[in-house]
N, C-alpha and C positions, 0 to 999 in steps of 0.2 A: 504493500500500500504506500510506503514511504518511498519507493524507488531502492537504488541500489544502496548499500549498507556506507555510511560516511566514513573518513577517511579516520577521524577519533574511535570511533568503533573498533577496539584492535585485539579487545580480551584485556591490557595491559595498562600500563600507565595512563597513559593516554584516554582513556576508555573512562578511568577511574576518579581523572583528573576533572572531565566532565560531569559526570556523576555529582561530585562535591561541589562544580558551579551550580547544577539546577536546584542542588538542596541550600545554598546560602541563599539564592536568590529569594527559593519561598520563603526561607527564614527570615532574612530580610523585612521581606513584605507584611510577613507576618506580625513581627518585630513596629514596625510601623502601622498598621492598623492599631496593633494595642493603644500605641504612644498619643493617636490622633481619637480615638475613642476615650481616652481618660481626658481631653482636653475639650473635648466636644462641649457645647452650653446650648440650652434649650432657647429658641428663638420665636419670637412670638408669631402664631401666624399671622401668612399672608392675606388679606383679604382682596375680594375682586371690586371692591367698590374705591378703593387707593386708599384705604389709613394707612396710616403710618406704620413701620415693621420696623421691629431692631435687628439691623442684618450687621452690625457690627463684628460677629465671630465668623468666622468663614477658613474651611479648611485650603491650603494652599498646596499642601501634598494630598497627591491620590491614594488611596488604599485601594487593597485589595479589594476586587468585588464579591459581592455576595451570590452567592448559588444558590438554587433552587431547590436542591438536594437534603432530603433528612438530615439534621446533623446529631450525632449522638450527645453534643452539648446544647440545650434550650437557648437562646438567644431572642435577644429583641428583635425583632423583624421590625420595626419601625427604624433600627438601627442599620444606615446603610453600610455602612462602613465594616457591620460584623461579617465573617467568614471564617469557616471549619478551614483549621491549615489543610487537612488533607487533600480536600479539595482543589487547592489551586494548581498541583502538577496535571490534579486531571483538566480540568479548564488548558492548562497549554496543549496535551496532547490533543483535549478536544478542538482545539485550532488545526494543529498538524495534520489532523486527521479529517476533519469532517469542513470549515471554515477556507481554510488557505485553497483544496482542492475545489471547492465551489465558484471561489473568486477567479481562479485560473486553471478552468479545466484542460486545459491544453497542454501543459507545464508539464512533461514527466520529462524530466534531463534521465540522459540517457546513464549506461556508467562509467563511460570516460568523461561525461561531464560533471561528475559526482554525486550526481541522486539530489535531495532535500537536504544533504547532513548541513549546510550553510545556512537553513533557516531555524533551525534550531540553535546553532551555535550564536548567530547574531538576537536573536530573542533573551536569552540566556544571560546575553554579556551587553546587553541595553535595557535598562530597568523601564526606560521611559515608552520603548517598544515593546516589552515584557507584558504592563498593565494592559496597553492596548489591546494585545493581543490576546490576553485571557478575557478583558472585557466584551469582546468579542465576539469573545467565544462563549460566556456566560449571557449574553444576550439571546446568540443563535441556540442553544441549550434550553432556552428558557423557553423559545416557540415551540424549539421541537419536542417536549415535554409536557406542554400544552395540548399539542394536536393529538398527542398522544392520552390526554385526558389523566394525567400524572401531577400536573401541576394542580389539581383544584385545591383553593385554600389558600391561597400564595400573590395574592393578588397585588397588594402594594409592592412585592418585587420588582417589576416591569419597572416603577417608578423610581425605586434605588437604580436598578440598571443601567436607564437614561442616565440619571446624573452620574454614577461613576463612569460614564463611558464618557459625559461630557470633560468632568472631570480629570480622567487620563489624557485626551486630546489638549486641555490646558496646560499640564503638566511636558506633553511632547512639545508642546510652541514654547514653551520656555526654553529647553533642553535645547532645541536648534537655533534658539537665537542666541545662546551662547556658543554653540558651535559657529552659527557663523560672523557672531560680532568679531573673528579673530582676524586680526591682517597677514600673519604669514601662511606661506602658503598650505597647502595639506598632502598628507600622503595620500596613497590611495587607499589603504586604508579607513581613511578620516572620511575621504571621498565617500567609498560604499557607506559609512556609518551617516552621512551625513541623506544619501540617495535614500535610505531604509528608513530614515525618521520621515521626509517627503511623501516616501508611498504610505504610509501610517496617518500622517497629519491631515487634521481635519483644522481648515482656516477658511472661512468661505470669502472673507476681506481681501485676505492677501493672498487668494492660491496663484493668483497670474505672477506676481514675486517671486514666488517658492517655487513655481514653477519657470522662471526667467534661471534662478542657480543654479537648479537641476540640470537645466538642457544645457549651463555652459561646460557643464564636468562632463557632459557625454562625449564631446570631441576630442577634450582634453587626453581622455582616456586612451588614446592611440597617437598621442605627439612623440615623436622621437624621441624626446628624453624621457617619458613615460613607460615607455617598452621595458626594459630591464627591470623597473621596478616595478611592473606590471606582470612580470616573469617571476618574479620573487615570490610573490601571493602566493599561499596555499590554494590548491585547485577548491576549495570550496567559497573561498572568496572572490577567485577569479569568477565561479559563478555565479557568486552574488552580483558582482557588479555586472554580469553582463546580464544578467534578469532586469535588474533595476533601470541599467541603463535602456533596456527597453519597455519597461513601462511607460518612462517618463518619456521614451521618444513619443509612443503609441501617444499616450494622453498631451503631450506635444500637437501635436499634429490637427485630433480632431477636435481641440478642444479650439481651437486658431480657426478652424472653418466654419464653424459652429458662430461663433463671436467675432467672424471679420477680422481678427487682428491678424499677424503676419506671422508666423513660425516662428523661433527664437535663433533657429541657424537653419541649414540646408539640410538636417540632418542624416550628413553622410553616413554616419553610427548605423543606419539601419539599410544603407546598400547593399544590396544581393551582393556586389564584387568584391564587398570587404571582409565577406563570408563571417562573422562572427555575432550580429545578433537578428534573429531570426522572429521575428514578428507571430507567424504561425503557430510555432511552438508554444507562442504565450497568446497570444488573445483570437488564435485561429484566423487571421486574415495574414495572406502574404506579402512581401515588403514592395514588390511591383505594384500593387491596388495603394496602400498607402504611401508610397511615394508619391502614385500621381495624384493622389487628395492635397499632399502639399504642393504639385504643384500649382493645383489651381486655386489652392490657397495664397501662393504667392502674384497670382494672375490676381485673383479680387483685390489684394492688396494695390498692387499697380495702378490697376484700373482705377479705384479709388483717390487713389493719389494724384493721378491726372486729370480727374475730373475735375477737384479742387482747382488745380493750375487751369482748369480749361483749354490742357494742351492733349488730352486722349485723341486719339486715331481709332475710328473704327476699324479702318482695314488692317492695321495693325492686331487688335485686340481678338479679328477673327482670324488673323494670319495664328497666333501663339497658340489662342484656342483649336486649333485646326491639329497643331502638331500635338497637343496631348489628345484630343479624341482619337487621332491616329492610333496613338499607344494602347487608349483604354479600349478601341476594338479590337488590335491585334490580342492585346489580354486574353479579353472577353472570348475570341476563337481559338487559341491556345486552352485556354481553361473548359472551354466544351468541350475538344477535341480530347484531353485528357480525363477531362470525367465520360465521357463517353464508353473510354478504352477499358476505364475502370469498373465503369458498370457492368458492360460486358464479360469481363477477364471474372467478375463476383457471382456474377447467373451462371457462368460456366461449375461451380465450385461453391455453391452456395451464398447466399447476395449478402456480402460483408464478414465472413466467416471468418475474418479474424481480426484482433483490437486494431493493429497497425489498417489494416486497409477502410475497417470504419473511421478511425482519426482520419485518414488521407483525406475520405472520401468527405468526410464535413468541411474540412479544412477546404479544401476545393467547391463546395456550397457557400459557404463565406463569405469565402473569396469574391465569389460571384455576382452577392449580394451588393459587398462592398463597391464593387466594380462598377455595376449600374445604377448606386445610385450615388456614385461618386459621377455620374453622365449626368444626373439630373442638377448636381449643383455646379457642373459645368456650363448646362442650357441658362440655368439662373442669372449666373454668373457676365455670360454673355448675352442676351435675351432680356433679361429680367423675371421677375417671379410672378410670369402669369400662366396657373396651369392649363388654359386652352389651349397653348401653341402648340403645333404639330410635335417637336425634338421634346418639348416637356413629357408632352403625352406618349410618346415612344418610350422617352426612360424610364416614366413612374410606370408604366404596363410591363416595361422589361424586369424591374422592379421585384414587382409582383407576382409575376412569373419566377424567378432567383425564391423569393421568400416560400411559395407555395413549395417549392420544391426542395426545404427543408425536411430532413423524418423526423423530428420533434420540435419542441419550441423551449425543450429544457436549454436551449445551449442559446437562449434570448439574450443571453445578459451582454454575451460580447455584440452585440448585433443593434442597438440601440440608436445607435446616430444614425445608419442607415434607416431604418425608420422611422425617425421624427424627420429625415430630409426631403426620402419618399412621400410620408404622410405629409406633410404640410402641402405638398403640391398636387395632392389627388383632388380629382373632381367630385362632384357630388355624387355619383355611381360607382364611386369608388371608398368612396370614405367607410363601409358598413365590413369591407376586410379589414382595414386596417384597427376600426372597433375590434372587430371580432379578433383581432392578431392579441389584443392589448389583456381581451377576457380571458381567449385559451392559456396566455405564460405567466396569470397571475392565478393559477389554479390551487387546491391543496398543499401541495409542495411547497416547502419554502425557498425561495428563489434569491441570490444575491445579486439585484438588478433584473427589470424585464419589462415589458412594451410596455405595462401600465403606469412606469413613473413618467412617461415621454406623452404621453395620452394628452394630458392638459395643455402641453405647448401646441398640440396638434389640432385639438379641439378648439384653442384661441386662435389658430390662427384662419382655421374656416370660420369662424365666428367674425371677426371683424374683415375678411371677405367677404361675409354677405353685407355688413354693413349699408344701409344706402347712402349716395351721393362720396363713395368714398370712391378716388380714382389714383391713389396708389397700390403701388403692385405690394403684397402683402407675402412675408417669408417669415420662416424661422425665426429670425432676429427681430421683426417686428413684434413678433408673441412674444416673442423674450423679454424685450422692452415692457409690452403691456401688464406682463405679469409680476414684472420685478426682477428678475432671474438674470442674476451675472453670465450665465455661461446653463443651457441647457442640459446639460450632459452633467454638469455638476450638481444639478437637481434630481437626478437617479442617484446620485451616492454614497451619499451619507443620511438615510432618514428612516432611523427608527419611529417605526409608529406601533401599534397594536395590532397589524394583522402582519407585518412582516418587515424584514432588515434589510431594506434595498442596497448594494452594493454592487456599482457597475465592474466589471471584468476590470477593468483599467483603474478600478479599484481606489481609494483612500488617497488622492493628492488632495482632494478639493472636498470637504463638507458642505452641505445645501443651505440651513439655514445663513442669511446673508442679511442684512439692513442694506433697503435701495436709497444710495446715498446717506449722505450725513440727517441724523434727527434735526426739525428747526427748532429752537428756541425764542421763547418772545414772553411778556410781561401781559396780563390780564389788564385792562387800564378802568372797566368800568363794571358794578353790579357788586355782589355781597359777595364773590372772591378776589375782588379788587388786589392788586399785589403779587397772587399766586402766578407761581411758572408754569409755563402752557407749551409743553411738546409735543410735535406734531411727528410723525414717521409711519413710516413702512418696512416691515420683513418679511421677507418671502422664503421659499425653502422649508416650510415647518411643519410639513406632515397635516396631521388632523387632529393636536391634542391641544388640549388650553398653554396656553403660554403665561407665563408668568416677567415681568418685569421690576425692575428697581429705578427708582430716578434718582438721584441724587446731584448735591451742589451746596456749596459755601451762601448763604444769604446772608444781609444785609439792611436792617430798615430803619428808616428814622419817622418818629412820632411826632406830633404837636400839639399843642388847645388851641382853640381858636375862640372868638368871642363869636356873637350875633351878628356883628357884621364882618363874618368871614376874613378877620384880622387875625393875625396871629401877634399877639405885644410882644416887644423883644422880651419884655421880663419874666414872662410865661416859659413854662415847663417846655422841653421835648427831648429827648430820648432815641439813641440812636443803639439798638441791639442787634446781636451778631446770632445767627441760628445754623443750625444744619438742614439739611433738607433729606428725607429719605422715604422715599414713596413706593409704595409697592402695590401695582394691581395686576390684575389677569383676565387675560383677553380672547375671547375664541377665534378660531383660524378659519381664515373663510376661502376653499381653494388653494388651501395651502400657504397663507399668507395671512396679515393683521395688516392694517391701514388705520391707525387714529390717532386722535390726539389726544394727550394724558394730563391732568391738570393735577399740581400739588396743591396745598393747603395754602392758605392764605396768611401773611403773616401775624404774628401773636403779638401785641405790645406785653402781653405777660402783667407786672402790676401798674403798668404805667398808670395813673390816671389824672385828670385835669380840676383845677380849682369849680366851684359850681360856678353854674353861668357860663361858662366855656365846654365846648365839643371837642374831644379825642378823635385827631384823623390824622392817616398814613400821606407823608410827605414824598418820599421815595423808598427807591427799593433796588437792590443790589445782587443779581447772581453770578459767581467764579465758579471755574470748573463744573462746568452741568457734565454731568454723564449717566448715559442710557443701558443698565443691562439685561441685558436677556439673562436671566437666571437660569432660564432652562436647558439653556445650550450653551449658558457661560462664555456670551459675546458681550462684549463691551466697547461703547461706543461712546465719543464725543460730540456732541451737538454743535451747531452752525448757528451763529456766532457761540464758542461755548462760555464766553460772559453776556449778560444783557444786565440794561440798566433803565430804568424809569420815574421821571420825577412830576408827581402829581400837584405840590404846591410848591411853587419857590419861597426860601423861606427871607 
């Protein structure tokens, strides 16, 4: 199940040497749940109407998560943080074993390539990938024990879950911002540890960032003076890096077409001629289909870029397009021409009779898929995004022809962008497959990533196609826009909800929930909360469960008397007191998203009061540092302007 047996596995030292890492590390872990349990303090709840919470304790280390599983010691199950030591080795194997293979069913290194022993070793000896990884796994554990009708009774679980999953993801963003605040350079060593925290991280803010670093250490990897010391590596880190460096190429690529932006390099890393990282192996599409997605990724970029100048050439822009359609037919008849032979050579010998020729034979499905409807966001590309055109209507039919002639719809998860690229460009007689694509791969099973998180990009963007009186061409990226969603694809991969833990093939660079732009900030100027802070936002990305929020900020206010005739006498009282602000409510998610505005409390003079004859009224009002968190997914955001200020009387 694990592939071939790691290179540590030796009977001996070495063997033994392991052994004693996986037992410190739960100890460890262990070690620290205690330490953060005895420090814990009870915090008032939240309410969904915004009183005020004391969220002044807050753990800043992750513990261990809790499991679902009897434990022969009673514990508080209100207590997230508790966990049966013995448990947690099994949570990692249940990664190893049931988790990672989901994520990338594709993935069996051969054993000259060293099997999996590299992902067990880099788990083991990164505490900050360690949590993630059991948390993970103690999520995916928790459905599957459910479905299994095991879990009943266990119900607030799911809600510790979330948060310590959130919580390990803050703990990995710390970990790599120390790794890369460093100015000299890194080994490749440091490289891989640095590529392995990337594929794990959940930032929905800054994945285009984390993902800029990633893609620059993939080229890196093969510069001349890298060679030797890329010889050095133990063959299991050699394959670590070249796992990783192809994820981050993969989620490179289509994450840039998706989002209009430009690819971060040409990425050479995954040429067929430089024979070392293999696209197929890991996400079942081969590097000829995703090469040419970038490059007509690099063609939109162009394009765009010209238009501004108002220097684009059409005849140009169909000259370049001409030479990749070129390639994506010769593909296209090459890849029939060989699944053909295949099918053939299977009917002879029974149809797929053995594991290698089933892999092949999906891997060449994929492919196919990839391929046409990497045609369709070429027609867009060059055309525009209107699906009546003749070349639209050819790709999305070719399309769907590729997808139909899948044998399952288990292996959806790598398959995603091709279908939100396809589906946004179907016609109305077309739309009731792509439904139906979304219903069949969100079946029983629990699935990591599959057509139904991509549904809603595809369902907006026919939606504001029918719209009337609207005579722009509507794609993709317009749905993206409309819903909030930094990056489409990014919104399949990190969002635990209650029926299932979506998690795209391409896996953990980018978590979904996101704030669309900065929260705005502004002062209440009139009515009986006169004073109070009034923030306005949007996140998207959030599944279907309440959200919870904190607002906070430094306040400010100054008091006065005032006589009858709206005087304030110098020799009169006023009072200028300093508060904290800390608001807390909860919001339901509509579509996967919240959109409102949140108001705090209004300020207190406390005992101020005024001689008789005179009226107590607020002069001004003073907010620093406002900031917005999402408690539930432990995002934390600054507001626009994050001071305001407002002054009601001059004094």
């Amino acid at each position: 199940m694990y592939g071939p047996k790691p290179e540590w596995m030796d009977g001996k030292r070495r063997e033994m040497d392991m052994a004693e890492t996986i037992r410190r590390v739960v100890k460890e872990t262990t070690a620290e749940k205690k330490r953060i349990a005895m420090k814990q303090r009870p915090q008032k709840q939240r309410q969904s109407n915004g009183s005020t919470i004391d969220a002044a304790a807050k753990g800043s280390t992750y513990p261990a998560p809790d499991t679902l599983l009897p434990s022969p010691v009673q514990t508080d199950r209100s207590d997230c943080s508790a966990v049966p030591e013995e448990f947690a080795t099994e949570l990692l194997m249940h990664y190893l074993d049931h988790v990672f293979p989901l994520q990338f069913p594709f993935y069996t290194p051969s054993v000259v390539a060293g099997g999996r022993g590299w992902l067990l070793s880099i788990l083991t000896t990164t505490k900050p990938l360690y949590h993630v990884a059991i948390s993970l796994a103690a999520y995916h554990r928790r459905y599957m024990l459910r479905c299994d009708g095991v879990s009943k009774g266990h119900g607030q679980d799911l809600e510790c879950l979330e948060r310590q999953y959130a919580r390990a993801l803050s703990e990995l963003r710390q970990y790599l911002a120390k790794l890369g605040g460093r100015n000299e350079a890194r080994t490749q060593v440091e490289n891989i540890d640095v590529l392995s925290c990337l594929m794990f991280k959940g930032d929905a803010r800054n994945w285009r960032m984390h993902l800029s670093a990633a893609a620059v250490l993939i080229p890196d990897i093969k510069r001349e003076e890298r060679v030797a010391e890329y010889a050095r590596l133990s063959s299991a880190y050699q394959s670590a890096l070249m796992f990783f460096a192809g994820v981050v190429g993969w989620y490179d690529i289509l994450s840039c077409s998706t989002t209009g932006a430009p690819p971060f390099s040409a990425c050479e890393c995954i040429d067929a001629a430089l024979g070392y990282i293999y696209l197929d192996k890991i996400m079942g599409c081969e590097n000829w289909a995703m090469l040419l997605i970038m490059e007509i990724a690099f063609l939109d970029d162009w394009k765009k870029n010209l238009q501004i100048s108002a220097q684009l050439s059409m005849r140009e822009l169909v000259t370049r397009a001409a030479q990749i359609e070129r390639r994506l037919e010769d593909g296209i008849r090459d890849n029939s021409t060989t699944l053909s032979k295949l099918t053939n050579r299977s009917i002879s010998s029974t149809i797929l009779g053995t594991g290698v020729q089933e892999q092949t034979h999906l891997i060449l499905l994929i492919t196919r898929v990839f391929a046409c409807s990497a045609h369709v966001y070429l027609d867009v590309v060059v055309s525009g995004a209107y699906p009546e055109m003749p070349g639209i209507r050819e790709s999305v039919s070719r399309t769907i022809e590729a997808l139909r002639a899948l044998p399952e719809m288990a292996i959806s998860n790598s398959l995603t962008w091709a279908y939100c690229i396809a589906g946004c460009m179907a016609i109305e007689e077309e739309q009731t497959f792509f439904r139906g694509l979304a219903v069949s791969s969100d079946g029983d099973a629990p699935t990591f990533g599959n057509f139904s998180k991509a549904l809603p990009i595809i369902e907006e963007c026919w939606r504001l196609r029918r719209e009337e009186k609207r005579h722009q061409p509507v794609d993709w990226r317009t749905a993206m826009d409309s819903l909030g969603m930094s990056n489409p694809i990014e919104n399949c991969m990190h969002e635990p909800d209650h029926s299932d833990f979506a998690i795209l093939g391409t896996s953990v660079i980018a978590a979904s929930p996101h704030f669309f732009k900065d929260p705005t900030a502004s002062i209440i100027v009139t009515g009986d909360n006169q004073g109070a802070l009034h923030v306005c936002f949007k996140e998207a990305g959030l599944g279907n469960t309440d959200i919870d929020y904190l607002l906070t900020a430094d306040g400010t206010a100054v008091f006065g008397c005032f006589n009858r005739g709206n005087k304030h006498p110098p020799a009169t009282n006023k009072e200028t007191s300093s508060f904290k602000v800390a608001q807390g409510g909860s919001f339901e998610t509509k579509n996967g998203a919240v959109n409102v505005c949140f108001d705090g409390d209004a300020p207190d003079p406390g005992e101020f009061t005024c001689p008789p004859g005179q009226e107590r009224r607020l002069m001004s009002v003073t907010y620093k540092d406002i900031k917005l968190e999402d408690d539930t997914n432990g995002i934390e955001v600054s507001t626009s302007p994050s001071s305001v200020s407002e002054t009601f009387i001059s004094s």
